[in-house]
SERO-548824 format. One line per 4 residues: number of its first residue (from 1); for each residue x, z negated, y of C-alpha. Coordinates in Angstrom, 1 decimal. Each point is the difference from the previous one (the first is absolute). Layout:
BEGIN
NUM	X/Z/Y ~ ...
# end
This chain:
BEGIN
1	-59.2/107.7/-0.3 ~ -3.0/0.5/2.5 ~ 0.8/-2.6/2.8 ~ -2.7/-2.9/0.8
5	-3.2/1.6/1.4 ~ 0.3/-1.8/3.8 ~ 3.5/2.0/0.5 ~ 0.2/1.5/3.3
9	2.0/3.6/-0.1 ~ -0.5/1.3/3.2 ~ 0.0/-0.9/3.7 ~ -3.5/0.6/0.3
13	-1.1/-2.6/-3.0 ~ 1.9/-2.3/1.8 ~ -2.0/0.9/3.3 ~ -3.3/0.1/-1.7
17	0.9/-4.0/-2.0 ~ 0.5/-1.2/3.6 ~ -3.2/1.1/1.1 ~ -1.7/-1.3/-2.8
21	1.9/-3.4/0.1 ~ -1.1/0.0/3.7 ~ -3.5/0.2/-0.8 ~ -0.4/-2.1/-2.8
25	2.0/-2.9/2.3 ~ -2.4/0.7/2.5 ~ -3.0/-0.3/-2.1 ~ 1.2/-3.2/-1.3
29	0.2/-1.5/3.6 ~ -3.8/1.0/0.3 ~ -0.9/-1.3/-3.2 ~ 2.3/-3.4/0.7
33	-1.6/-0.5/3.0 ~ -3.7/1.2/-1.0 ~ 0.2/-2.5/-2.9 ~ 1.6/-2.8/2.0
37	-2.9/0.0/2.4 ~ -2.5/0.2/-2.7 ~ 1.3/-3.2/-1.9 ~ 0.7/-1.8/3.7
41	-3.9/0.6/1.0 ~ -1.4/-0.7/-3.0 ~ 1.7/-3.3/0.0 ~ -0.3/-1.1/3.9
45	-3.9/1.4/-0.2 ~ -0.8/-0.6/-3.0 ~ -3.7/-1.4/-0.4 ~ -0.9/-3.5/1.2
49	3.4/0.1/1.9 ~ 0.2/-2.1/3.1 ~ 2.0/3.3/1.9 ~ -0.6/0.8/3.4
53	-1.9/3.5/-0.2 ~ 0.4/1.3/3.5 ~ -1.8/3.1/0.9 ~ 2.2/2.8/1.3
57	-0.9/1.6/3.3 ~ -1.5/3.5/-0.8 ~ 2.5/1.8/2.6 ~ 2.8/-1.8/-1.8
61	-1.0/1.2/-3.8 ~ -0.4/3.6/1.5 ~ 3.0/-0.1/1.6 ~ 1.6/-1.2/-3.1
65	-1.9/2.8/-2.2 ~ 1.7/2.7/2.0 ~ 3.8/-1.1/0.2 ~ -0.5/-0.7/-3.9
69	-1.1/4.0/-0.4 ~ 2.2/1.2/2.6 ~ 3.2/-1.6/-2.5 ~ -1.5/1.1/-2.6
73	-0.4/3.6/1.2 ~ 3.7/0.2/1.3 ~ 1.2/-1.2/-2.8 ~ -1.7/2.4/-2.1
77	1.3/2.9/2.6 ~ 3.6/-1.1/-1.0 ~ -0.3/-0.2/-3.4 ~ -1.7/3.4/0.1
81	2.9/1.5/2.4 ~ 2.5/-1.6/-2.8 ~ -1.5/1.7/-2.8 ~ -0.4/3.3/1.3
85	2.6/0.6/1.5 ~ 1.9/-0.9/-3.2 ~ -1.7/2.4/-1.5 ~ -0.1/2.9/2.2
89	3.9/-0.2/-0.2 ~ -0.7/0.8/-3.5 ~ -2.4/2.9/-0.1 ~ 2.2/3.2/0.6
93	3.3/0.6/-2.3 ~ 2.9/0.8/1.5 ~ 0.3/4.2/-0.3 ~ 3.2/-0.6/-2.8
97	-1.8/-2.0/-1.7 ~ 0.1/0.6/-4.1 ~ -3.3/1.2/-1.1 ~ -0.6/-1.0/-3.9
101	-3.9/1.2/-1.1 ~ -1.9/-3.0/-2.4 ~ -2.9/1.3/-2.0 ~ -2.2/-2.7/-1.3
105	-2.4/0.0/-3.3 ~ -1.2/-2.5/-2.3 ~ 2.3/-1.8/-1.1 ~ 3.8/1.2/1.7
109	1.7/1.0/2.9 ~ 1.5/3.4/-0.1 ~ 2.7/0.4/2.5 ~ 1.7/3.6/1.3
113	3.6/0.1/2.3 ~ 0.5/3.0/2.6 ~ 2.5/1.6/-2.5 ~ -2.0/-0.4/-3.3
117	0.5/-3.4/-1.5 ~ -2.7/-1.2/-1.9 ~ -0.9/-4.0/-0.2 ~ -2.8/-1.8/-1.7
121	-0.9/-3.3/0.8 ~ 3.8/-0.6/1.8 ~ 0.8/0.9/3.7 ~ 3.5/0.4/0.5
125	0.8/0.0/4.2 ~ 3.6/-0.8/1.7 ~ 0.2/-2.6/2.9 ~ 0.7/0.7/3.2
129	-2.2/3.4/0.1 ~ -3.8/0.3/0.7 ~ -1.6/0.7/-3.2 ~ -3.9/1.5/0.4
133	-2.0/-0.1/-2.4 ~ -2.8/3.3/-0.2 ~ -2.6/-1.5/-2.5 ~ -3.5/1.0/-1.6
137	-2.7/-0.5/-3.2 ~ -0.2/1.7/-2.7 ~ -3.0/-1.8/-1.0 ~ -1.5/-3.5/2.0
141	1.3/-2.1/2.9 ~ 3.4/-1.1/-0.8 ~ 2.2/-2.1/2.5 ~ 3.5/0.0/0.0
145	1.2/-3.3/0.4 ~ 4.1/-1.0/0.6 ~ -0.2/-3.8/1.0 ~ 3.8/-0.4/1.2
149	-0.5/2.9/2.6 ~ -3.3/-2.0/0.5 ~ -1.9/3.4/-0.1 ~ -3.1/1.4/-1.6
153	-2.1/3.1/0.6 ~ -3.2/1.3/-2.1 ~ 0.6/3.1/-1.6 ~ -2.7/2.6/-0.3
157	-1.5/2.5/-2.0 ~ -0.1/3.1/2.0 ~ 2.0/-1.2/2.8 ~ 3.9/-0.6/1.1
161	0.6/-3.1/1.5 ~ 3.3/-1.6/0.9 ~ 2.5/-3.0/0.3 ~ 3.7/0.2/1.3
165	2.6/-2.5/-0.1 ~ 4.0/-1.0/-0.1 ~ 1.5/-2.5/-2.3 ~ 2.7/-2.3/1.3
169	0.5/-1.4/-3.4 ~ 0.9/1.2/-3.5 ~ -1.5/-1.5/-2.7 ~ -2.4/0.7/-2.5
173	-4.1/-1.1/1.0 ~ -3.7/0.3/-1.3 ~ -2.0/3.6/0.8 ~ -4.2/-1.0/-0.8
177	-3.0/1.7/0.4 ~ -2.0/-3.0/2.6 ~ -3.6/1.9/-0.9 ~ -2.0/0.1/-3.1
181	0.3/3.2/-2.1 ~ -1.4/-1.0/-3.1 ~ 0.7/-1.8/-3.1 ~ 3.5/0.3/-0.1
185	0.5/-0.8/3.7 ~ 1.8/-2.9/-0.7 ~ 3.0/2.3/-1.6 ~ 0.4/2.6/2.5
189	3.0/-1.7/1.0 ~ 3.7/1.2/0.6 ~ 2.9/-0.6/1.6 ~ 1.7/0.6/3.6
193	3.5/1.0/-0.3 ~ 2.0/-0.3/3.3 ~ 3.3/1.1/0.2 ~ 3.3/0.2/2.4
197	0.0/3.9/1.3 ~ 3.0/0.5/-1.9 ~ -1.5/-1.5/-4.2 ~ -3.1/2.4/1.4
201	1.6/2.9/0.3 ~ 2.0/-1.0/-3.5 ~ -3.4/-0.5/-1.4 ~ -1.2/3.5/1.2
205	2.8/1.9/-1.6 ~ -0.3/-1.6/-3.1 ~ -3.4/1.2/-0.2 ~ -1.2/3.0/-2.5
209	0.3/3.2/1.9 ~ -3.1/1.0/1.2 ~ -1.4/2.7/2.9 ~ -0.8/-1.5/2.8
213	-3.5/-0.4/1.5 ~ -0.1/2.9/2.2 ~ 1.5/2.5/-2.4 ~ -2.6/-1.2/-2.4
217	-2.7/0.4/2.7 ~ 1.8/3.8/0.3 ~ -0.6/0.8/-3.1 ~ -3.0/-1.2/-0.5
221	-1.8/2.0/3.4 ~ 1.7/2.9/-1.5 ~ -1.8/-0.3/-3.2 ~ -3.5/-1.0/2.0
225	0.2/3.7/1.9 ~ 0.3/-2.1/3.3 ~ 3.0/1.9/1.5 ~ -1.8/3.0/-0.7
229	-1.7/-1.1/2.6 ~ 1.4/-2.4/2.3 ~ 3.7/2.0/-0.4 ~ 1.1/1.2/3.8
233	-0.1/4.2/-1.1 ~ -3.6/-0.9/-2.2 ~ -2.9/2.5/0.9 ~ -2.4/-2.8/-0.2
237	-0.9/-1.5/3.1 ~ 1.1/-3.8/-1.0 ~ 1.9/-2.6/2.0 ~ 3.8/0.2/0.1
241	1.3/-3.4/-1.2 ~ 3.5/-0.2/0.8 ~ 0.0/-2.5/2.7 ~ -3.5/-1.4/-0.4
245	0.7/-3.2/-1.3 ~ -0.2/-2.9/2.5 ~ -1.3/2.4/2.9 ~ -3.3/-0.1/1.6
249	-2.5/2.9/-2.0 ~ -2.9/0.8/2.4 ~ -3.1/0.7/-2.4 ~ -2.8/2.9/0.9
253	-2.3/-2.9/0.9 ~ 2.1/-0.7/2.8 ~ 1.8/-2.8/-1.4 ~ 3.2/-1.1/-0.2
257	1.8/-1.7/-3.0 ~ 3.8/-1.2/-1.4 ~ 1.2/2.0/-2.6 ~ 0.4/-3.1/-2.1
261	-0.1/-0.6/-3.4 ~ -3.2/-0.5/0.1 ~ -1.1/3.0/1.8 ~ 2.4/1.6/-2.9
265	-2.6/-1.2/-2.6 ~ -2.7/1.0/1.5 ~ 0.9/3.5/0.5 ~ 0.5/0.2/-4.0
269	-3.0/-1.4/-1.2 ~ -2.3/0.2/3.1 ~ 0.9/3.0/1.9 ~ -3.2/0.6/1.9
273	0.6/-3.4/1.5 ~ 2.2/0.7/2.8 ~ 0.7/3.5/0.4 ~ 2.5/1.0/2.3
277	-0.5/2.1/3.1 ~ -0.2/3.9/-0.1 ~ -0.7/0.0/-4.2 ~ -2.8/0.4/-1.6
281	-1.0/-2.7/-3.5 ~ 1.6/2.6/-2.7 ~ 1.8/-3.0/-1.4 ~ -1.0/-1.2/-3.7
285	0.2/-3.4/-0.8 ~ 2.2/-1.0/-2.9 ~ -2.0/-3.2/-0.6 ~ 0.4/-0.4/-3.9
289	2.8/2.0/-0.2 ~ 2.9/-1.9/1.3 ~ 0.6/-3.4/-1.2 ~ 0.8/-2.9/3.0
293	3.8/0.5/-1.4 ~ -0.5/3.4/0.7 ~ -1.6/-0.3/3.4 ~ 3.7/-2.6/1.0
297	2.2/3.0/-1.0 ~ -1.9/2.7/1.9 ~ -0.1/-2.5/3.2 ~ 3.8/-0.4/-0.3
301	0.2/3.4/0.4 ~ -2.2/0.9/3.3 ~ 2.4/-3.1/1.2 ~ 3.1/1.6/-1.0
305	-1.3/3.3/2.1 ~ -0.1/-2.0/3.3 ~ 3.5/-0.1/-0.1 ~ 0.3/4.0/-0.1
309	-1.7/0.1/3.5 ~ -3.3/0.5/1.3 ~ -0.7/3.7/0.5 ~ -2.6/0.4/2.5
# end
């Protein structure tokens, strides 16, 4: 049964309900106090009043003007130093962090683990391990939603972007797409599974058997004729890959770039983008030919090659 939606199952929901309970308090002091002086004037000067009206030195009103902007302005500073540094904790995944690939399309969530597991519209994690989560469009603007991590992120046709996390509690909670898609946005719903290490790795094992994403992505650059060309002994002049991913590239434009996943994609279906250093633009692009499923699996293996070793 998929807990109540204001269930907090991580550390950093409860940190982001605290800030949020801070400001709304706060807000209701100014609106208390706003309002209060509102009713208390209109009463004491209201019209035909007998109220002494004095006038306020103009020295006095100035002086008044500026300590009321100077709080205000330190008090924004703080809340702004709160927020962001909340956030910045939360931007870069720790390195073991497990990597699970979401593909978005009208009207489902299509969901990929490291060693081949396929979900749709259900996100099994384990507690106690960050969890990142490498998402793009197949289509529009989605935005993956998980309201008891308290975390949402668009997700975009064309690009990767990214949310990370680590459940503290086990449960079962609501997965939602927070932008509208289309008709059927409404039902591009699912669930968040979260799970002690231990019913994980049960879960996993009881899984169909399936190759995982980088000997998928193997195969599949095999049967593109890219290691005829990016192989270490190949006699065309292409970049070696082992190593590449999550190094700096520098480009024959004198730029330099991560080796991301997103610089992945781009060398598939825009290879004239960046080029790299000392190679010429003989890449084709295989825009139309591989499917976004397609594009995961051949990532996960350019991944799997920075393990082997960069070879200089």
């Amino acid at each position: 049964m998929i807990d109540e939606f204001a269930a907090k199952a991580s550390e950093y929901a409860g940190s982001w309900d605290r800030f949020f309970f801070a400001l709304v308090a706060v807000s209701a002091v100014v609106v208390a106090a706003v309002f209060v002086v509102i009713v208390g004037f209109s009463i004491r000067y209201r019209k035909g009043s007998d109220a002494y009206r004095p006038t306020l030195p103009k020295s006095l009103g100035f002086e008044i003007e500026i300590g009321w902007t100077a709080a205000t302005a330190f008090a924004f500073l703080f809340i702004f130093w709160w927020a962001a540094s909340m956030q910045l904790r939360e931007i870069i995944p720790p390195r073991d962090a497990l990597q699970i690939h979401v593909l978005a399309k009208q009207w489902m969530w299509k969901l990929q683990h490291s060693n081949g597991v396929r979900e749709i519209n259900e996100l099994h994690a384990p507690t106690g391990h960050p969890v990142q989560l490498i998402m793009t469009s197949d289509d529009v603007i989605h935005s993956m939603f998980l309201p008891s991590l308290r975390l949402k992120q668009d997700v975009l046709p064309g690009r990767y972007t990214y949310i990370w996390f680590t459940a503290d509690k086990p449960g079962v909670y609501h997965l939602m797409c927070a932008e509208f898609c289309g008709t059927q946005h409404s039902r591009m719903t699912g669930r968040l599974i979260l799970m002690t290490p231990e019913d994980y790795s049960r879960w996993l094992a009881a899984q169909p058997e399936a190759d995982n994403l980088a000997k998928r992505g193997e195969a599949l650059f095999r049967s593109l004729g890219c290691s005829g060309c990016h192989a270490p002994n190949s006699a065309v002049h292409a970049p070696d890959l082992h190593g590449v991913y999550g190094h700096p590239v520098h480009l024959s434009d004198g730029r330099v770039v991560n080796a991301d996943e997103a610089y992945i994609r781009d060398s598939i279906l825009l290879p004239d983008k960046d080029v790299v250093a000392g190679y010429q633009p003989i890449m084709p692009s295989f825009r139309g030919t591989v499917s976004e499923d397609q594009i995961i699996e051949l990532i996960a293996y350019v991944r799997s090659l920075a393990w082997e070793g960069r070879q200089e």
